[in-house]
MIDOSE-1310 file (N, C-alpha, C; in nm, 2 decimals, decimal comma, always signed):
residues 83
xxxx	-0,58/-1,87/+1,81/-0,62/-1,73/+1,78/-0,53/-1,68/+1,67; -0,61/-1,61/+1,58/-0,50/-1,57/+1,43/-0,43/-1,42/+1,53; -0,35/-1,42/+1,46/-0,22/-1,24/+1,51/-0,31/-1,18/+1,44; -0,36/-1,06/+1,56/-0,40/-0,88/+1,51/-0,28/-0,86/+1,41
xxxx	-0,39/-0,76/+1,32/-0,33/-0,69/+1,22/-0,26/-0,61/+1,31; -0,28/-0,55/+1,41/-0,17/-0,46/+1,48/-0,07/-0,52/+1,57; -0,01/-0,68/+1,54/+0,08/-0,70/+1,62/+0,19/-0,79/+1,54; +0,32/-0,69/+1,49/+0,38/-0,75/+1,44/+0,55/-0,83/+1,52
xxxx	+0,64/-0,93/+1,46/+0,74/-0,97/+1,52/+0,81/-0,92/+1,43; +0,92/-0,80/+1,53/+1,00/-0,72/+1,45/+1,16/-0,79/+1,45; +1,23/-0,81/+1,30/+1,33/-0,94/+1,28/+1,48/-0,80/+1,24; +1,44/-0,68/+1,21/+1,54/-0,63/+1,16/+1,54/-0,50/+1,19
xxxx	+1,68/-0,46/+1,18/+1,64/-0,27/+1,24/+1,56/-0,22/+1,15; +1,58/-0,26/+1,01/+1,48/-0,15/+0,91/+1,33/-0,19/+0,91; +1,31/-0,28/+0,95/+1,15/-0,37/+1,00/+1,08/-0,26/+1,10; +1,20/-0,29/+1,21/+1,14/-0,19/+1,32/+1,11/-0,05/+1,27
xxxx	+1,20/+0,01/+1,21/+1,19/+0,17/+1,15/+1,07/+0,17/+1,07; +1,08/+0,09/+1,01/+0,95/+0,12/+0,87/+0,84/+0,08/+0,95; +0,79/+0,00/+1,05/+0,67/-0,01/+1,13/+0,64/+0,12/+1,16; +0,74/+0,20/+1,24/+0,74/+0,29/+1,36/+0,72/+0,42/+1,28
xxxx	+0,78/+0,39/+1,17/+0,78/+0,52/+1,10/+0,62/+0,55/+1,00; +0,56/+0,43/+1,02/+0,48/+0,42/+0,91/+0,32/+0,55/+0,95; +0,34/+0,55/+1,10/+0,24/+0,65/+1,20/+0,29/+0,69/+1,26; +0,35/+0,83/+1,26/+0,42/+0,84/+1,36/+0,34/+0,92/+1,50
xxxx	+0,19/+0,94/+1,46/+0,17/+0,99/+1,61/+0,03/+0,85/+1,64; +0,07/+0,73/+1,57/+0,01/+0,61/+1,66/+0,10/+0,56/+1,81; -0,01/+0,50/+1,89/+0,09/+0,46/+2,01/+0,18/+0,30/+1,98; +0,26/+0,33/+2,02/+0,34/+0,18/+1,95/+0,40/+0,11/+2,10
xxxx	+0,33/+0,02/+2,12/+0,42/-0,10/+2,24/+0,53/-0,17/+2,20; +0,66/-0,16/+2,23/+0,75/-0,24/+2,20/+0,84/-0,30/+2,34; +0,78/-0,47/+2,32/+0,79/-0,52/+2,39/+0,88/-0,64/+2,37; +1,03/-0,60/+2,46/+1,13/-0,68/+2,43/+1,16/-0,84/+2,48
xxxx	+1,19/-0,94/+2,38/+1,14/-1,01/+2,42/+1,30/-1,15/+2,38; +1,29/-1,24/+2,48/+1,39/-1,34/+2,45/+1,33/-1,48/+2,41; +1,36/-1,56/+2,32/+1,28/-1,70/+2,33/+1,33/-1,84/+2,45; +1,43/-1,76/+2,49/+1,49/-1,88/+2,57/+1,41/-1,82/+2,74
xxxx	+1,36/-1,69/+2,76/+1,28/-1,73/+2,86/+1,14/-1,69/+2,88; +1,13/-1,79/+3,00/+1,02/-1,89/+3,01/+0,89/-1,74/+3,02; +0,91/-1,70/+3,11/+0,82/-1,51/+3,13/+0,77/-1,45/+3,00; +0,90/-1,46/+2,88/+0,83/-1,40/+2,76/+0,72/-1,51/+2,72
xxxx	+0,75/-1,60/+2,76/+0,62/-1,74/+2,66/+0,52/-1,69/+2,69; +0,45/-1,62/+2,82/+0,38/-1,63/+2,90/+0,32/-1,48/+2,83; +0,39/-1,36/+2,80/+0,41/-1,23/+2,82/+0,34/-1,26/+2,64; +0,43/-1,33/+2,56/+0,35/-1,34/+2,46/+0,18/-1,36/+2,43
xxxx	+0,13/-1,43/+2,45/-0,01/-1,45/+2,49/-0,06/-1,34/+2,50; -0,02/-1,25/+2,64/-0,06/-1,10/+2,69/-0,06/-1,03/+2,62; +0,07/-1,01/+2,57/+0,06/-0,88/+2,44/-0,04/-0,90/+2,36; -0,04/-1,01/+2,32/-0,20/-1,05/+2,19/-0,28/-1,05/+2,18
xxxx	-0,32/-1,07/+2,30/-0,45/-1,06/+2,38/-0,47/-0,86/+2,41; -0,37/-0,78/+2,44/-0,36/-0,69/+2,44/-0,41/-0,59/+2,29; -0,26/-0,69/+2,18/-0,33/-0,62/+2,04/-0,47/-0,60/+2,00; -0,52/-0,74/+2,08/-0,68/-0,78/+2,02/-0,77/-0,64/+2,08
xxxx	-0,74/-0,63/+2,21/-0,80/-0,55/+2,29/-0,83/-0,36/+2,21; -0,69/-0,36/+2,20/-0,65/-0,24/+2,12/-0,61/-0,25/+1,98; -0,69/-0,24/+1,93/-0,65/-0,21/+1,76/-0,59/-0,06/+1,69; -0,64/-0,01/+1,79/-0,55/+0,12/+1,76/-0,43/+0,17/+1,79
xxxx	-0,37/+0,05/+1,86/-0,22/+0,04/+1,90/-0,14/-0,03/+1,87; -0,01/+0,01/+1,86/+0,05/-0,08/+1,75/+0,20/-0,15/+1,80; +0,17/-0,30/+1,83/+0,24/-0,39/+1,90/+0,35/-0,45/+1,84; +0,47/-0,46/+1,89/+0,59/-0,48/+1,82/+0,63/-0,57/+1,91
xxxx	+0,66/-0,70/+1,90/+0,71/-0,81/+1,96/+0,90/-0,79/+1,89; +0,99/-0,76/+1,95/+1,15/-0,73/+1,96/+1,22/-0,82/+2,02; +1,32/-0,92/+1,95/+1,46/-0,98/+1,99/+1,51/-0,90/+2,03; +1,59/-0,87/+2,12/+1,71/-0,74/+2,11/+1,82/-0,84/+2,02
xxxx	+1,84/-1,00/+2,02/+1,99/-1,05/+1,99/+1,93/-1,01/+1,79; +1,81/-1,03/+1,76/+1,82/-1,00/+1,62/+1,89/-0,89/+1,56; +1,81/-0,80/+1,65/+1,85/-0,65/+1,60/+2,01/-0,63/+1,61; +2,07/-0,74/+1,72/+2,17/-0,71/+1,70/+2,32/-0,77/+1,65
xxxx	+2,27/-0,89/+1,58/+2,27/-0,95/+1,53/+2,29/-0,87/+1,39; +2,18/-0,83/+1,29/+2,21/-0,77/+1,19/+2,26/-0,63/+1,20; +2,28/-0,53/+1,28/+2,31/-0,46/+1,27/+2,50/-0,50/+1,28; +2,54/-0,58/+1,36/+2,70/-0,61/+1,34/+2,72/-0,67/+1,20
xxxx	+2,67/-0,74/+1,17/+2,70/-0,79/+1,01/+2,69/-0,72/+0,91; +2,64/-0,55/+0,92/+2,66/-0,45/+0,82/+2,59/-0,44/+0,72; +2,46/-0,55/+0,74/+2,32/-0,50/+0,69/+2,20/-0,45/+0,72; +2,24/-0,41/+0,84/+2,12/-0,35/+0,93/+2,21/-0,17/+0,86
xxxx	+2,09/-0,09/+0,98/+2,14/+0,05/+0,94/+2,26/+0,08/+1,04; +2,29/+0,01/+1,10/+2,43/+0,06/+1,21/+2,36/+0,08/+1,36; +2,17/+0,06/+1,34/+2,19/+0,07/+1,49/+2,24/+0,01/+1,58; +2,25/+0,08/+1,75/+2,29/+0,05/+1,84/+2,21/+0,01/+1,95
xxx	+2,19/-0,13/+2,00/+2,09/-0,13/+2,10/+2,15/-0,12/+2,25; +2,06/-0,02/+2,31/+2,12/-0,03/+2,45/+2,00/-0,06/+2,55; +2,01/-0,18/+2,66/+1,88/-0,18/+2,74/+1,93/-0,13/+2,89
């Protein structure tokens, strides 16, 4: 199955901002996600199957370690992620 236009994998804080910012009164799912477990593999699918469902919502697949990841190395914008 090809990825909905409305479901993107967000790699960077400014990625995530510039999605989020792009509609700001669209509904946006951001669904945080890890590759090392087994539940997201599963959850993946769902969401896409979800995006498919809903086109008018806008699906954001989220590492929390990317985001934070770049934001320590001082090329992100300085965000701070807290779960």
């Amino acid at each position: 199955m090809a990825t909905p236009s409305n479901y993107h994998r967000v790699e960077t804080p400014a990625h995530l901002q510039q999605l989020l910012a792009a509609d700001l009164a669209r509904v946006s799912v951001l669904y945080f996600r890890a590759d090392w477990a087994e539940p997201c593999k599963t959850m993946d699918n769902v969401t896409t199957e979800l995006a498919t469902r809903w086109d008018q919502v806008l699906f954001l697949s989220v590492r929390p370690s990317s985001l934070l990841s770049s934001a320590s190395s001082g090329s992100g914008s300085g965000w701070r992620l807290a779960l």
